[in-house]
Backbone bond lengths (Angstrom), bond angles and torsions (degrees), N, CA, C in turn:
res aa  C-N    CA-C-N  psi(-1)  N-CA   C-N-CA  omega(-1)  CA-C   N-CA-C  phi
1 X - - - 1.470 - - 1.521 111.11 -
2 X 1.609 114.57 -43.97 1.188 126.49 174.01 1.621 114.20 -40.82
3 X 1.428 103.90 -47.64 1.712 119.63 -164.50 2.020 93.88 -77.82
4 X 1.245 100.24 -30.13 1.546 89.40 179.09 1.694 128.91 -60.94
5 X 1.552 73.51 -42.72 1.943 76.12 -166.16 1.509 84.04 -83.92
6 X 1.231 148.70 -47.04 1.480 134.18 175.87 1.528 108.34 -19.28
7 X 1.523 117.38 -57.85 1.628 139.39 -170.50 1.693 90.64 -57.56
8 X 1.117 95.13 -85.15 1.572 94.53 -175.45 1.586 122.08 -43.20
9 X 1.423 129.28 -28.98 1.508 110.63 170.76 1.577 106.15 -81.47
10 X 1.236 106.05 -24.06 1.795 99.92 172.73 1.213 115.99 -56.34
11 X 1.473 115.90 -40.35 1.390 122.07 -151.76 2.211 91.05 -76.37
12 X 1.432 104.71 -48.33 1.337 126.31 -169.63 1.644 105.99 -49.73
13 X 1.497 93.33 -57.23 1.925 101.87 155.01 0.990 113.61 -43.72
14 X 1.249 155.70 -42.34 1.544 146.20 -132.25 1.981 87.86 -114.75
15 X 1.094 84.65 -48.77 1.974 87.89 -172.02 1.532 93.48 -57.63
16 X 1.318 124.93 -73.97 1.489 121.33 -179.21 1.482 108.93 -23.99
17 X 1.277 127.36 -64.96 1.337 130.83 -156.41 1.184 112.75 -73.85
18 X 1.433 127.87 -15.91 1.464 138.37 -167.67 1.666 95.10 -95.59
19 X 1.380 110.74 -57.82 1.003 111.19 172.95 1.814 132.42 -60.68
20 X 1.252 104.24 -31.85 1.826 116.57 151.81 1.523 110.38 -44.04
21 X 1.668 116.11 -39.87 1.368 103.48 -154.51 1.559 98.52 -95.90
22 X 1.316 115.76 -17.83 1.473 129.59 -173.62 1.674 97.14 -51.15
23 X 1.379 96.85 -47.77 1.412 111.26 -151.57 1.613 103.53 -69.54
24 X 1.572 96.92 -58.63 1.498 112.46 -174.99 1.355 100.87 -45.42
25 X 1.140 146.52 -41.73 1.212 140.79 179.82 1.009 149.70 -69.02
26 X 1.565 99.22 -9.40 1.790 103.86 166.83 1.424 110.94 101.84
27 X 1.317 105.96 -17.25 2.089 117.63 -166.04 1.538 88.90 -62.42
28 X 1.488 137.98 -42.29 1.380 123.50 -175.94 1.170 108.83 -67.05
29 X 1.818 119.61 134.83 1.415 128.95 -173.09 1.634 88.87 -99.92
30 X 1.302 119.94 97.10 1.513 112.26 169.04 1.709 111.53 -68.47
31 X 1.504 114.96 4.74 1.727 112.39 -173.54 1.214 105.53 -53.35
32 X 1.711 121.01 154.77 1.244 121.19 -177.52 1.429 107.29 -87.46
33 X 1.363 132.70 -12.48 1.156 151.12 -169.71 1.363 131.33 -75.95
34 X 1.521 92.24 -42.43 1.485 99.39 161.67 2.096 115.58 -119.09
35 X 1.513 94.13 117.89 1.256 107.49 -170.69 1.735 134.59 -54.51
36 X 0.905 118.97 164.60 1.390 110.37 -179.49 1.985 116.82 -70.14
37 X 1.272 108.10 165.64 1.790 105.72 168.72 1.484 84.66 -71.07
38 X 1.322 100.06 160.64 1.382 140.71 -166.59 1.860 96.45 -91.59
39 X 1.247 115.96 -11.13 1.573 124.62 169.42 1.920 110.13 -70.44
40 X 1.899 89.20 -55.19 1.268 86.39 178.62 1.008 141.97 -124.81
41 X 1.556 106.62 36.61 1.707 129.47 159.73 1.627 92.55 -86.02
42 X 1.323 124.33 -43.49 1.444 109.90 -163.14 1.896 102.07 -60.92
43 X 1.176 83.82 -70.45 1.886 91.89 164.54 1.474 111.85 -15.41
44 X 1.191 128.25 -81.12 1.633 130.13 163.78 1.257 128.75 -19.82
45 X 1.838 98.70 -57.21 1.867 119.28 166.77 1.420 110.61 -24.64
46 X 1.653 88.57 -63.62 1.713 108.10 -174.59 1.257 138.11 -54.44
47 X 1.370 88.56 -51.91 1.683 119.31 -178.72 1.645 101.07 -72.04
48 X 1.056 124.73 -4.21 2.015 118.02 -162.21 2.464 77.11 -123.40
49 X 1.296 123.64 -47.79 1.137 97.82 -169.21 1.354 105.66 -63.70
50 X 1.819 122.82 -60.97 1.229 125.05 -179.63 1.576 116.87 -30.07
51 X 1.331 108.50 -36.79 1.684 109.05 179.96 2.093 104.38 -68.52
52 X 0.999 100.29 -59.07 1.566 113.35 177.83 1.586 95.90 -32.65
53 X 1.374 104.98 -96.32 1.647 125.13 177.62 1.564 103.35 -19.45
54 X 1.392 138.35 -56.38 0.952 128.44 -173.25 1.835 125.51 -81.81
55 X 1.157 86.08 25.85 1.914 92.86 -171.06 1.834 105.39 -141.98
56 X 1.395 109.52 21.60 1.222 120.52 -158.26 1.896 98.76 -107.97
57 X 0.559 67.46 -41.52 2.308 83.31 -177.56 1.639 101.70 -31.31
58 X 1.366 106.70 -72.49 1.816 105.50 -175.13 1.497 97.39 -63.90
59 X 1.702 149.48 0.87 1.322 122.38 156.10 0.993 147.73 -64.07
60 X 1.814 150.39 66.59 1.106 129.30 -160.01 1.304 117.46 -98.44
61 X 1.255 123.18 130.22 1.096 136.43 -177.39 1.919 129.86 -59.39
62 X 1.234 126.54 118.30 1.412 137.79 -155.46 1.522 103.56 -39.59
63 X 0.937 120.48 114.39 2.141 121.37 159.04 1.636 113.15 -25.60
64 X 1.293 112.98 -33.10 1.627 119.08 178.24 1.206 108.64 -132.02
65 X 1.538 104.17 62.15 1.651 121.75 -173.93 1.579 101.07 -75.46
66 X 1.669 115.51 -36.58 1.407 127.01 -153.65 1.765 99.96 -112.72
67 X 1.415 119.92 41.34 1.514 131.06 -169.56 1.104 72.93 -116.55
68 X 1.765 105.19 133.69 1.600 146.98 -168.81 1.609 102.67 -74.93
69 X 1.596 106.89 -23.18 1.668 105.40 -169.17 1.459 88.76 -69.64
70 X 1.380 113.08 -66.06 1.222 119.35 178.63 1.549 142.90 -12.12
71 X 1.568 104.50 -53.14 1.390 118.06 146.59 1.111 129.90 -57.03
72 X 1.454 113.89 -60.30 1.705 116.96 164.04 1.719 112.56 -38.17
73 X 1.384 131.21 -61.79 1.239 122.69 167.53 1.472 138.26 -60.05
74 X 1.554 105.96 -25.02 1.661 105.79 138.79 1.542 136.71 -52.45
75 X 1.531 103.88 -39.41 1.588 93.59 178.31 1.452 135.19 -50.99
76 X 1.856 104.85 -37.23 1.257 141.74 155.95 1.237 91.57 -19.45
77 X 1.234 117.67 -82.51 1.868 119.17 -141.53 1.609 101.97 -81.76
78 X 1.529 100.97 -44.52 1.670 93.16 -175.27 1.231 111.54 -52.11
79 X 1.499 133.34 -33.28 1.894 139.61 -170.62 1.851 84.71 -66.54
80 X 1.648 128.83 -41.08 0.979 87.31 -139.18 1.662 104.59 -105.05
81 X 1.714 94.36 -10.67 1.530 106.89 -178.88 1.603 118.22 -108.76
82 X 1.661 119.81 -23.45 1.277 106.59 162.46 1.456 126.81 -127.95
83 X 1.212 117.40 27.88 1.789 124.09 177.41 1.787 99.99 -56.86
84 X 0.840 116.05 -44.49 1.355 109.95 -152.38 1.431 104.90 -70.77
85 X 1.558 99.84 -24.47 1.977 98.99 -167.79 1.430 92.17 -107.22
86 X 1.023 142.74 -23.82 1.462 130.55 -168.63 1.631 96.44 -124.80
87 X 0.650 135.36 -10.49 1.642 127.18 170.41 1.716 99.26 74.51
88 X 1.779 84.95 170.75 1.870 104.26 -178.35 1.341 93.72 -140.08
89 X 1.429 89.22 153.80 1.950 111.26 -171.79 1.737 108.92 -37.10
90 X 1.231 107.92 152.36 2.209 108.70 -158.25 1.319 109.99 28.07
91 X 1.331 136.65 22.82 1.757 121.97 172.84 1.690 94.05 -68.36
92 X 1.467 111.84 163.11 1.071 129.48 163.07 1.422 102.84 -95.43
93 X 2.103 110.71 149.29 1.304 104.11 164.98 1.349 128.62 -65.30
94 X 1.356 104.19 130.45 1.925 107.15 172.23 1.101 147.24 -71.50
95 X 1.087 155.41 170.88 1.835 152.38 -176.07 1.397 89.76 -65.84
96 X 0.983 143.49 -68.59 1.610 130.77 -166.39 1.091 140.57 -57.18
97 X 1.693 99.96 -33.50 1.453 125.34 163.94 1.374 112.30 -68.02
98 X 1.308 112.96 -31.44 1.782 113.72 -157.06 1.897 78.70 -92.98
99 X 1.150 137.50 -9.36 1.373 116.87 -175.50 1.878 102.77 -117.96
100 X 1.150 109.15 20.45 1.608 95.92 163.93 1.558 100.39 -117.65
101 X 1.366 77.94 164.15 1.784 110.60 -176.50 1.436 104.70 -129.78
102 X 1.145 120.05 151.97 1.827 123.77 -58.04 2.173 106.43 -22.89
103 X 1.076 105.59 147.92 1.576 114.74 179.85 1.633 85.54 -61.01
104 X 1.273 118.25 171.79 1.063 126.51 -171.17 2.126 83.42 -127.58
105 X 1.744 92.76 144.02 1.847 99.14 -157.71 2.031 72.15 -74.25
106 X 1.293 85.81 162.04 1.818 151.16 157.44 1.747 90.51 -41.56
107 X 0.755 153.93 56.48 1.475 137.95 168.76 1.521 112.26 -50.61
108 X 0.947 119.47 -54.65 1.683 114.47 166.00 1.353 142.86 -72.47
109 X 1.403 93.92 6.62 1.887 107.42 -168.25 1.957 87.06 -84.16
110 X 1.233 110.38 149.07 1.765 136.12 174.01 1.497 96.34 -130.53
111 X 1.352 97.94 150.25 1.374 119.98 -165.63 1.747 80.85 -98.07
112 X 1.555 92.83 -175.31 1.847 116.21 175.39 1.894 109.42 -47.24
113 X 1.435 97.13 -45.38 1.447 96.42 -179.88 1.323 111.32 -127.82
114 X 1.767 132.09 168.41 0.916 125.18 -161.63 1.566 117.36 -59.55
115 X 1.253 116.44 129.29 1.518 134.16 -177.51 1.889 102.69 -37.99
116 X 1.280 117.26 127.70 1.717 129.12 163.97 2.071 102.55 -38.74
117 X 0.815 136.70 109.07 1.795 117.43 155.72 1.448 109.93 -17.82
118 X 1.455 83.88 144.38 2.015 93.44 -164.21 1.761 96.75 -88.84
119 X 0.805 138.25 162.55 1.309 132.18 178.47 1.727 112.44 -108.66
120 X 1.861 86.47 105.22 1.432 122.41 -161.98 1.928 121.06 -48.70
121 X 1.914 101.09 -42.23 1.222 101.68 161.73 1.438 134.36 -78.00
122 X 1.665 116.49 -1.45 1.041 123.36 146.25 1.442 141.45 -56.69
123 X 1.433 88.09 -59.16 2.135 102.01 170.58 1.919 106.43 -59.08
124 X 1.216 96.20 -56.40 2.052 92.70 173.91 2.004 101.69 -50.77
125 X 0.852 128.70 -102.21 1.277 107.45 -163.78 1.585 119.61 -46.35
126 X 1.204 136.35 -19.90 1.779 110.55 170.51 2.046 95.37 -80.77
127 X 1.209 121.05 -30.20 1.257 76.24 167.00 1.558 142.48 -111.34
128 X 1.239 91.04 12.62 1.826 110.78 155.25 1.649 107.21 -74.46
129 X 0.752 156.32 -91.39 1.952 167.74 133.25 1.748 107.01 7.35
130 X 1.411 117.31 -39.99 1.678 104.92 -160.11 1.134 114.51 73.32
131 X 1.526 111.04 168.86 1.873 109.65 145.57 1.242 101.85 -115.98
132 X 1.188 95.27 -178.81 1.789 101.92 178.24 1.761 111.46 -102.67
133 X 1.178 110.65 129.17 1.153 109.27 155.41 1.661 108.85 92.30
134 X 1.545 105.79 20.61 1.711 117.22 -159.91 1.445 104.61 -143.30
135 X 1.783 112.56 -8.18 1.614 95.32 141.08 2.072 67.07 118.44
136 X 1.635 99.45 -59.19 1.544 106.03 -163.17 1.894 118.81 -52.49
137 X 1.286 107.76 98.05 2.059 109.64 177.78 1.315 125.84 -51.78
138 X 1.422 115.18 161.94 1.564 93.69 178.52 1.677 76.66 -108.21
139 X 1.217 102.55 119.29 1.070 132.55 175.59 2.248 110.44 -64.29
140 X 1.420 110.68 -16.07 1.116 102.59 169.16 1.526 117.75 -90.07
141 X 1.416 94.39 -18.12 2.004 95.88 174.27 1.823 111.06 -63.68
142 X 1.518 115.68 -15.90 1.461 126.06 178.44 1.326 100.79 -80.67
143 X 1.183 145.36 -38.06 1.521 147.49 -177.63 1.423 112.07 138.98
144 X 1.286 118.56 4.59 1.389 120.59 -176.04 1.858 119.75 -80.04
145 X 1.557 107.01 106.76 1.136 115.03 173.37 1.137 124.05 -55.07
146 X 1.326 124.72 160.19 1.731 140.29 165.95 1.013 118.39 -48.84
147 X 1.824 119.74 -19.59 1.489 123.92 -179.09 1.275 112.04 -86.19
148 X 1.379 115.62 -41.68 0.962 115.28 -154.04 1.938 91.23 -94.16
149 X 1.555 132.60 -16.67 1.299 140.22 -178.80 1.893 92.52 -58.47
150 X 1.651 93.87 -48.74 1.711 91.14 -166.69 1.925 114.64 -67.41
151 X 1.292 108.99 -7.28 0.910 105.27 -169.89 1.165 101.24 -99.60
152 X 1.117 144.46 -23.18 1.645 141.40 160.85 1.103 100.90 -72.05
153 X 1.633 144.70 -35.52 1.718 112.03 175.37 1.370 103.64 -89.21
154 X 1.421 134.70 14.29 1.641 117.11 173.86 2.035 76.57 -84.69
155 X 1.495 139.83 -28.26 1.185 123.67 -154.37 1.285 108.00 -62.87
156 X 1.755 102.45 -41.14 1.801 113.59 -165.94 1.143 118.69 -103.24
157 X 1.658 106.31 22.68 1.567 114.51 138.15 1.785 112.54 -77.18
158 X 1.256 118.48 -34.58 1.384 115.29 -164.42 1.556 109.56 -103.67
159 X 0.872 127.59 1.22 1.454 160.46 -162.93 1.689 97.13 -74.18
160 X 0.958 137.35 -73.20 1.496 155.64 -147.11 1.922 111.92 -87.15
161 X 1.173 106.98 -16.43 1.133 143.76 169.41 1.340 116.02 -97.17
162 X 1.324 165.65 -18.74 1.357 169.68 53.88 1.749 107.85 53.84
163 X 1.176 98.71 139.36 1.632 96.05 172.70 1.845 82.03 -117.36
164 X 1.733 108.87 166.18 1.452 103.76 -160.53 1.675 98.69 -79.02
165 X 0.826 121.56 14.83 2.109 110.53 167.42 1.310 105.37 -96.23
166 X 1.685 129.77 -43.54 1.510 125.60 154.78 1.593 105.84 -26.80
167 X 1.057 102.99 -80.54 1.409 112.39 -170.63 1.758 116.65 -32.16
168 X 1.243 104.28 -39.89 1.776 119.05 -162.70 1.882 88.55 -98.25
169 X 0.911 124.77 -18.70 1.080 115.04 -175.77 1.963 109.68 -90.78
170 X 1.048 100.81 -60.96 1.916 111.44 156.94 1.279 101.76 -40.24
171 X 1.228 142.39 -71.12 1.451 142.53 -174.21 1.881 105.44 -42.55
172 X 1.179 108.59 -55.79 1.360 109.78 -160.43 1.361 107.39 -79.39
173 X 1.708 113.07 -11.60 1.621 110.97 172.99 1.278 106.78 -101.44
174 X 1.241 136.63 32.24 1.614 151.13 -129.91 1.996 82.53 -115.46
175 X 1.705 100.50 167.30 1.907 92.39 152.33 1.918 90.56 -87.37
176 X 1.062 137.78 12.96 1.389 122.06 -158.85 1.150 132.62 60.89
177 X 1.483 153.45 -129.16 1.450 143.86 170.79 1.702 111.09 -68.47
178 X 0.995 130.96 118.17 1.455 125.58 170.44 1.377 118.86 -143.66
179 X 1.278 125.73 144.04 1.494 118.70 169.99 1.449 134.69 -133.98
180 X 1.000 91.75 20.56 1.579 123.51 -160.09 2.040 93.75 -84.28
181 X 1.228 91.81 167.90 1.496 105.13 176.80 1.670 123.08 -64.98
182 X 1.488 125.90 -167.53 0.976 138.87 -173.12 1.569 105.09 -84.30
183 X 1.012 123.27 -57.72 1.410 144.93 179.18 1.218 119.42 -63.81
184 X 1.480 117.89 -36.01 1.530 126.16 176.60 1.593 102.04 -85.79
185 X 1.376 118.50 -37.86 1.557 119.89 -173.93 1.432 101.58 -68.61
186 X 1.367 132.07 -25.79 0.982 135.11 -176.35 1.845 114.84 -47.68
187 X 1.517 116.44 -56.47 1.131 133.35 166.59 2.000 116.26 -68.81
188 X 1.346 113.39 -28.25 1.544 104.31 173.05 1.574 114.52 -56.77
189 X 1.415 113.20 147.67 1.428 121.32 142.95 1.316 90.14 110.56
190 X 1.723 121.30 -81.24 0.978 104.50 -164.32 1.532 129.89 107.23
191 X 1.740 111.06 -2.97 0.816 126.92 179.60 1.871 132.73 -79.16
192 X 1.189 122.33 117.76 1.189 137.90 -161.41 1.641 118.14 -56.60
193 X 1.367 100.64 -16.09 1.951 109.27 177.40 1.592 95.18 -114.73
194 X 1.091 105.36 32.00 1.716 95.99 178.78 1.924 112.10 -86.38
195 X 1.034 110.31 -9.33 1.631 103.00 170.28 1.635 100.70 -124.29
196 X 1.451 114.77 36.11 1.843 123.60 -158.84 2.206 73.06 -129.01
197 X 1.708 99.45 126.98 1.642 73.03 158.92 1.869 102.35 -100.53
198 X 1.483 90.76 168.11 1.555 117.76 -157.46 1.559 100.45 -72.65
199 X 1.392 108.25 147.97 1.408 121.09 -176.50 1.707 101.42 -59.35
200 X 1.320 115.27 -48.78 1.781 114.17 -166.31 1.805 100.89 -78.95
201 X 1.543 127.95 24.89 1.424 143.68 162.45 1.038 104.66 -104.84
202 X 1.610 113.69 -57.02 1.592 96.96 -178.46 1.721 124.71 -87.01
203 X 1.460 102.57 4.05 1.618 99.31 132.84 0.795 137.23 -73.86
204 X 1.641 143.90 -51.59 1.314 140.54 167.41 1.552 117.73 -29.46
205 X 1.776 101.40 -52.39 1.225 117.16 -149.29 2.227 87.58 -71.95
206 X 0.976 109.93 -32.87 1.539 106.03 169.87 1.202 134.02 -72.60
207 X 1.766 110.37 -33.39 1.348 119.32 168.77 1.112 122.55 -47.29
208 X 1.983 110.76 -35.45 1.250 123.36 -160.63 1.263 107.48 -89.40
209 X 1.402 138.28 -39.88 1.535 149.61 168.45 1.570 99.76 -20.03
210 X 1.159 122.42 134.76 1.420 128.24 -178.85 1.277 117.56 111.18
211 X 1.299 140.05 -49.21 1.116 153.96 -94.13 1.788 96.78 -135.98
212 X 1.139 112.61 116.93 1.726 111.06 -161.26 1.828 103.48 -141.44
213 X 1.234 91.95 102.36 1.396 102.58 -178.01 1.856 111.03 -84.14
214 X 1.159 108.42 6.11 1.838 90.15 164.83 1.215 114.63 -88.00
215 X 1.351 133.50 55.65 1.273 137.94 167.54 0.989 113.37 -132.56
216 X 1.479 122.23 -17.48 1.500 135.73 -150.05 1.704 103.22 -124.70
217 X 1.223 105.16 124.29 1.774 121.58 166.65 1.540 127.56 -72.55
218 X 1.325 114.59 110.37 1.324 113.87 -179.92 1.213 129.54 -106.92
């Protein structure tokens, strides 16, 4: 037993040191340009959901998660903080997007039939937390509250569903960029359809009528 674990810290030594020298040397191409093996992006895949999934438990999601203001005050922030990396309904991909590594996902792309619900305590912590090393901020280290976090993922639930004038139309009845609380947002803007829900909602909310996912595998 003695001779084993001897073997094994030798062996553990030898990997460390090989791997020290790998490093020291420059042989890793950190360029964003040229991508990882497909061994150890998947590895990453894994290693970044398992981390997610396991930090999700203390999230519970708002009682008036699915309040129309809510969305409307998401559109605001998504135009102003993530269009460029995740795109909006018919956008073309952009210079910024087309130059990070990992691509940053499609937030507005819909499949053939209406998109599954995105899973809400997921989107609040990557964009409260970030990841590391994926381009994506934790957007609460900038000043961005929990109110205003929930109100951009009630957006990119409804988001994917939008034809792009919904989209431009929600945006433009938006408060626009905000990060402020529940209570303080309450008084911003100033806008006159703000307890009215928005014409590009009660499109969605019709587009979507029909549409019956207990048949369908996700």
């Amino acid at each position: 037993m003695n001779k084993f674990i001897v073997g094994a810290m030798v062996a553990l030594g030898i990997g460390a040191a090989t791997g020290g020298i790998v490093v020291a040397s420059g042989v890793v191409n950190v360029a964003a340009n040229e991508p990882h093996s497909s061994f150890i992006y998947q590895t990453l895949a894994f290693a970044r959901e398992r981390s997610i999934a396991s930090r999700l438990s203390d999230i519970n999601v708002p009682e008036n998660f699915t309040d129309t203001e809510r969305v409307r005050r998401g559109a605001g922030n998504y135009a102003a903080m993530c269009v460029d990396c995740h795109l909006a309904p018919e956008m073309a991909d952009s210079e910024i997007r087309k130059g990070l590594y990992p691509t940053p996902p499609n937030l507005s792309a819909k499949s053939e039939l209406s998109p599954a619900p995105r899973n809400a305590a997921r989107d609040f912590w990557i964009i409260k937390n970030g990841i590391k090393a994926s381009g994506m901020p934790a957007w609460s280290s900038g000043g961005m509250e929990d109110a205003a976090i929930w109100d951009l993922v009630a957006f990119l639930q409804k988001m994917p569903l939008m034809a792009k004038a919904d989209y431009e139309q929600l945006v433009a009845a938006s408060d626009g960029h905000f990060h402020g609380g529940m209570a303080e947002h309450d008084h911003a803007g100033g806008h006159e359809s703000r307890h009215t829900e928005p014409e590009a909602l009660q499109s969605v909310a019709k587009n979507a009528k029909g549409h019956d996912h207990s048949t369908h595998k996700h």
